[in-house]
Chimera marker file (.cmm) of the C-alpha trace (Angstrom):
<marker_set name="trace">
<marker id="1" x="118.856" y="85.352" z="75.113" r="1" g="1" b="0" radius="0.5"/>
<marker id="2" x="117.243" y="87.627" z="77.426" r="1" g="1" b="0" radius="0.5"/>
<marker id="3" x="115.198" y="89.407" z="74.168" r="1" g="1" b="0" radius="0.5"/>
<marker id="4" x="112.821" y="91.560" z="75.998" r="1" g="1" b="0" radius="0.5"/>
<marker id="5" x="109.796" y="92.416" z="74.317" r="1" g="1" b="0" radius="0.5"/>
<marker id="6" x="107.097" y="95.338" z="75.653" r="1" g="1" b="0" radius="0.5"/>
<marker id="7" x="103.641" y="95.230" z="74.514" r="1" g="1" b="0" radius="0.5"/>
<marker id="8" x="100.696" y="96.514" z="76.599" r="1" g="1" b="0" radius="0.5"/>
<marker id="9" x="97.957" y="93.782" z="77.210" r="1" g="1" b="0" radius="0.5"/>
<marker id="10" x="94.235" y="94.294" z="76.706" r="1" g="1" b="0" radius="0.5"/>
<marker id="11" x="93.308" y="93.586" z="80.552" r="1" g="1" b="0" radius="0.5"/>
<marker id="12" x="95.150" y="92.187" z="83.095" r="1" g="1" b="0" radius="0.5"/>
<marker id="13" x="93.842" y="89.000" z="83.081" r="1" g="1" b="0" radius="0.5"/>
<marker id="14" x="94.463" y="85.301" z="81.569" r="1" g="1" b="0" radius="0.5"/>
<marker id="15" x="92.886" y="85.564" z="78.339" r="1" g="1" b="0" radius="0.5"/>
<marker id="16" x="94.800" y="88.482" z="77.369" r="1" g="1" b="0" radius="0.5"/>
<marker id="17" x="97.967" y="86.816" z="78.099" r="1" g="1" b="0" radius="0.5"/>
<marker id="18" x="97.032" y="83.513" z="76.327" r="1" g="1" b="0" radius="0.5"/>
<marker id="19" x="96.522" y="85.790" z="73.087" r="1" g="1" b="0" radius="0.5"/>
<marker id="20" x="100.057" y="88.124" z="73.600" r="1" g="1" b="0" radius="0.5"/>
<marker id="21" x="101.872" y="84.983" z="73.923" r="1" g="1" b="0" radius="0.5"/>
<marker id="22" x="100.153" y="83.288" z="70.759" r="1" g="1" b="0" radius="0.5"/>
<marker id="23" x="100.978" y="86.508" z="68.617" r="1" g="1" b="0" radius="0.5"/>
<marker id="24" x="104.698" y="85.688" z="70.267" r="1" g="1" b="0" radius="0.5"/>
<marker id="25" x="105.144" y="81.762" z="70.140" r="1" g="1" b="0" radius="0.5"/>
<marker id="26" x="107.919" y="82.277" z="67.356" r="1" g="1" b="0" radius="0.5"/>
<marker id="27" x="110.067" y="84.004" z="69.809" r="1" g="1" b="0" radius="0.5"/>
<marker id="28" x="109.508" y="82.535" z="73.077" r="1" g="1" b="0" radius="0.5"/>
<marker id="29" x="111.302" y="79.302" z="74.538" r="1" g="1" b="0" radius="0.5"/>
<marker id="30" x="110.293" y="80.109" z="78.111" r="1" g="1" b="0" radius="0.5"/>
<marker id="31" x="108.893" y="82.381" z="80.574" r="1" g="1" b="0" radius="0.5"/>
<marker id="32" x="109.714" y="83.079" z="84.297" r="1" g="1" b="0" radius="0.5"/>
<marker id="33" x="106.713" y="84.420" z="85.655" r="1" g="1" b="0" radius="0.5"/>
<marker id="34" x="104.925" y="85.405" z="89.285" r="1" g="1" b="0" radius="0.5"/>
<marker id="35" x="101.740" y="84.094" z="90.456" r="1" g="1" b="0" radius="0.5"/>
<marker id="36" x="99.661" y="87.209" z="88.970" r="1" g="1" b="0" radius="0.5"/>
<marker id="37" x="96.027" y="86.077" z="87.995" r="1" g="1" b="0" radius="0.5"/>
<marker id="38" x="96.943" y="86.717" z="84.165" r="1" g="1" b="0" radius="0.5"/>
<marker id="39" x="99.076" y="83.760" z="84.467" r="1" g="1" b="0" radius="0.5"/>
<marker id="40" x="96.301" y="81.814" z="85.636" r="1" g="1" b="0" radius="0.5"/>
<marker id="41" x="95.537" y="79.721" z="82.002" r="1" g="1" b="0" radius="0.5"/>
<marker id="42" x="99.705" y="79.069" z="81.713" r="1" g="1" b="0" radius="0.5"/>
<marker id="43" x="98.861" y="75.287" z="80.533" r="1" g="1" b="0" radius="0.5"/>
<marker id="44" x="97.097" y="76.620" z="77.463" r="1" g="1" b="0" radius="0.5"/>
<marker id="45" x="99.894" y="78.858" z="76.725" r="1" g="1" b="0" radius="0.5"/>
<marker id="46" x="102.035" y="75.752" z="77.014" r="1" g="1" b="0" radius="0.5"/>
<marker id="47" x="100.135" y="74.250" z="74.520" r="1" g="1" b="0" radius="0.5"/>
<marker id="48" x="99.202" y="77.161" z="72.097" r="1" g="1" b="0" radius="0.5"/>
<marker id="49" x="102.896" y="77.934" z="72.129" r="1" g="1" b="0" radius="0.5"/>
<marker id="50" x="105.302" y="74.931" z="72.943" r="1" g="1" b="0" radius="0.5"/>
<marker id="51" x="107.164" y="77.615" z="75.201" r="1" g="1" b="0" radius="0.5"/>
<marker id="52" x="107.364" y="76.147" z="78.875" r="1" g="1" b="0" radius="0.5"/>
<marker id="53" x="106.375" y="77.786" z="82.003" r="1" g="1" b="0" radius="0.5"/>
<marker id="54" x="108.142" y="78.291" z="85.035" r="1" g="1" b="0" radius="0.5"/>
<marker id="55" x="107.266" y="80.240" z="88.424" r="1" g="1" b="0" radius="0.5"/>
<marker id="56" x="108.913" y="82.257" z="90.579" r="1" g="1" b="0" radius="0.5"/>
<marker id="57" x="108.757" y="81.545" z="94.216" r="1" g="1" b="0" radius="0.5"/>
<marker id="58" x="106.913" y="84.388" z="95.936" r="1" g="1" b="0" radius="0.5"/>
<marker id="59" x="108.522" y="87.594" z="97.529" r="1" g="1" b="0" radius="0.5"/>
<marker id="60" x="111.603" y="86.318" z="96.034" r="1" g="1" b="0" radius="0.5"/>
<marker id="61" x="112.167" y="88.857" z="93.225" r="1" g="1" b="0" radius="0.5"/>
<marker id="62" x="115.788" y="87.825" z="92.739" r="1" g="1" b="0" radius="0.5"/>
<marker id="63" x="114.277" y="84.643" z="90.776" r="1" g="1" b="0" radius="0.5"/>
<marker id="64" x="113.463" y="86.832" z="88.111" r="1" g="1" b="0" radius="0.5"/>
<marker id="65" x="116.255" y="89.460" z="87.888" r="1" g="1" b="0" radius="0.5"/>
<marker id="66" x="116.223" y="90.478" z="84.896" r="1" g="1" b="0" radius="0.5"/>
<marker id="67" x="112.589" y="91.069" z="84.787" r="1" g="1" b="0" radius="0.5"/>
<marker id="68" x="112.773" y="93.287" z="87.797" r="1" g="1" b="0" radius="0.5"/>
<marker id="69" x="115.538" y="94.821" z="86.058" r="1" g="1" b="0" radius="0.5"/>
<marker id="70" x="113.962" y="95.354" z="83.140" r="1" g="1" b="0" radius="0.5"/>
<marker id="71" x="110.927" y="97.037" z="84.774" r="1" g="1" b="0" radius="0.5"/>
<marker id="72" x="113.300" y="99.567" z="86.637" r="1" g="1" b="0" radius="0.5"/>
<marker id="73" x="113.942" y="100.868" z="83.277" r="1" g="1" b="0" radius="0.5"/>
<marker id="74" x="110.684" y="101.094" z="82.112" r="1" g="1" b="0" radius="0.5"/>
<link id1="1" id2="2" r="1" g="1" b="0" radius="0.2"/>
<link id1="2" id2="3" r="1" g="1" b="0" radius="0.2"/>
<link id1="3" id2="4" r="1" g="1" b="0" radius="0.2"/>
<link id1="4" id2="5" r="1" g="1" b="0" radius="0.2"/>
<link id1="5" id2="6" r="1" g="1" b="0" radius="0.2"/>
<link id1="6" id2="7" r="1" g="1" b="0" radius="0.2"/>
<link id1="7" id2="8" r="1" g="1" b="0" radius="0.2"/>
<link id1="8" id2="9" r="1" g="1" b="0" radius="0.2"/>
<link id1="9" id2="10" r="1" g="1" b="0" radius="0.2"/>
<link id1="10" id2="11" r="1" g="1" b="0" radius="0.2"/>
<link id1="11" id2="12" r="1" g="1" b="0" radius="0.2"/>
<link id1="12" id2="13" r="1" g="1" b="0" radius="0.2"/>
<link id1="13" id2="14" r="1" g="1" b="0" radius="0.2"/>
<link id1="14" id2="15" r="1" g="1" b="0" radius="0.2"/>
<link id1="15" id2="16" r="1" g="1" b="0" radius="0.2"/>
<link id1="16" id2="17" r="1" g="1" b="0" radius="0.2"/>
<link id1="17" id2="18" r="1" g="1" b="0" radius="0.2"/>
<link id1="18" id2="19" r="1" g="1" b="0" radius="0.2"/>
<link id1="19" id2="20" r="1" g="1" b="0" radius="0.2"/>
<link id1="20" id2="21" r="1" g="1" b="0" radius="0.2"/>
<link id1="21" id2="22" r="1" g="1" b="0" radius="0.2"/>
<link id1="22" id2="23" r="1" g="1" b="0" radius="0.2"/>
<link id1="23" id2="24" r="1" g="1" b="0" radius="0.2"/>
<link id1="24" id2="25" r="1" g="1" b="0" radius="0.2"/>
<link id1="25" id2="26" r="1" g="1" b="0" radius="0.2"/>
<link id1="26" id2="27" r="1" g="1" b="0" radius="0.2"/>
<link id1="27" id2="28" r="1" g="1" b="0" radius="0.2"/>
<link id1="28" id2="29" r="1" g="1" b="0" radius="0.2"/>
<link id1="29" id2="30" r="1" g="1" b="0" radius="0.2"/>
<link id1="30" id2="31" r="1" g="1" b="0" radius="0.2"/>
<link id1="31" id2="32" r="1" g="1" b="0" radius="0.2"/>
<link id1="32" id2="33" r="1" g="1" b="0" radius="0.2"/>
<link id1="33" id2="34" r="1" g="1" b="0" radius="0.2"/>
<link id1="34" id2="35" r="1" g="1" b="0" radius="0.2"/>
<link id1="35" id2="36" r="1" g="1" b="0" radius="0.2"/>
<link id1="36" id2="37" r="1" g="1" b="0" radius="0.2"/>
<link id1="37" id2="38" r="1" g="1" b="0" radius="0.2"/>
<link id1="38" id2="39" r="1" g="1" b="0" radius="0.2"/>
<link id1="39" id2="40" r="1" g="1" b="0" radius="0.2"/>
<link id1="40" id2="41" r="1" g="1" b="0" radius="0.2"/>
<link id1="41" id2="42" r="1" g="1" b="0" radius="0.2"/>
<link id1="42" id2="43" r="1" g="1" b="0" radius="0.2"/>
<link id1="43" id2="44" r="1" g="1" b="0" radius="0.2"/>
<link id1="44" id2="45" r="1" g="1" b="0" radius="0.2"/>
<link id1="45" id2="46" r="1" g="1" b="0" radius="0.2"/>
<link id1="46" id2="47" r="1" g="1" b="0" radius="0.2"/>
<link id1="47" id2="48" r="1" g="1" b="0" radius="0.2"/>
<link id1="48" id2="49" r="1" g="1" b="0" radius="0.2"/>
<link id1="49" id2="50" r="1" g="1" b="0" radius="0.2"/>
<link id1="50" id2="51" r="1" g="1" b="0" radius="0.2"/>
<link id1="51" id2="52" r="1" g="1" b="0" radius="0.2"/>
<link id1="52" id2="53" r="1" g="1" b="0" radius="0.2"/>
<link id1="53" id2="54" r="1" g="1" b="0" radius="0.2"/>
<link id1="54" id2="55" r="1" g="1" b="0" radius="0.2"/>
<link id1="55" id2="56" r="1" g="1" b="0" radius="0.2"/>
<link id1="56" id2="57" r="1" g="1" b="0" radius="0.2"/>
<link id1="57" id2="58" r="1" g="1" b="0" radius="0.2"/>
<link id1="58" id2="59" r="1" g="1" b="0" radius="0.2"/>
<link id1="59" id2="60" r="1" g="1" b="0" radius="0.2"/>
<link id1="60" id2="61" r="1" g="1" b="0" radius="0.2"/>
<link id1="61" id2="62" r="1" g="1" b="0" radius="0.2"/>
<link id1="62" id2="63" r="1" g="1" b="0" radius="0.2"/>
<link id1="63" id2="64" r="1" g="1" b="0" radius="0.2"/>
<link id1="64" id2="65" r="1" g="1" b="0" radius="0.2"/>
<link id1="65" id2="66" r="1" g="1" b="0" radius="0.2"/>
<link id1="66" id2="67" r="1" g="1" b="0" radius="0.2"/>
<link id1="67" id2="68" r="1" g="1" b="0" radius="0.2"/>
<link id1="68" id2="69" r="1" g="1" b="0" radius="0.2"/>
<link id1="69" id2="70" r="1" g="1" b="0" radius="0.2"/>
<link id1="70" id2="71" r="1" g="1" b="0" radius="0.2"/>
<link id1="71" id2="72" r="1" g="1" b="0" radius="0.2"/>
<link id1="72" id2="73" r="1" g="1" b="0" radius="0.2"/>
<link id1="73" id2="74" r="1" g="1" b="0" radius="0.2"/>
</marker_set>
């Protein structure tokens, strides 16, 4: 649907994320993320949140353009 929802973490690490997307389960399906260290726990947001996972290959931006997008307009 390409919903895009801004919220400010805690810290920039795993933990953080794990909570964001537990608050968020009802509205995600999937993510398309990069291989930053607060994606390092993505199997337990998997299983918190039945959304599935999926990485971007690195230095290839264009995998995730409307993320990139997205943080242009921020």
């Amino acid at each position: 649907s390409r919903l895009t929802i801004v919220k400010r973490l805690h810290g920039r690490d795993s933990q953080s994320m794990t909570e964001l997307a537990s608050q968020l389960q009802d509205k995600l399906k999937t993510l398309t993320v990069d291989h930053g260290k607060e994606f390092a726990n993505y199997q337990t947001i998997e299983q918190l949140t039945g959304t599935q996972v999926y990485f971007a290959h690195a230095y290839s931006p264009h995998e995730r353009g409307s993320n990139e997008n997205r943080n242009r307009v921020l």
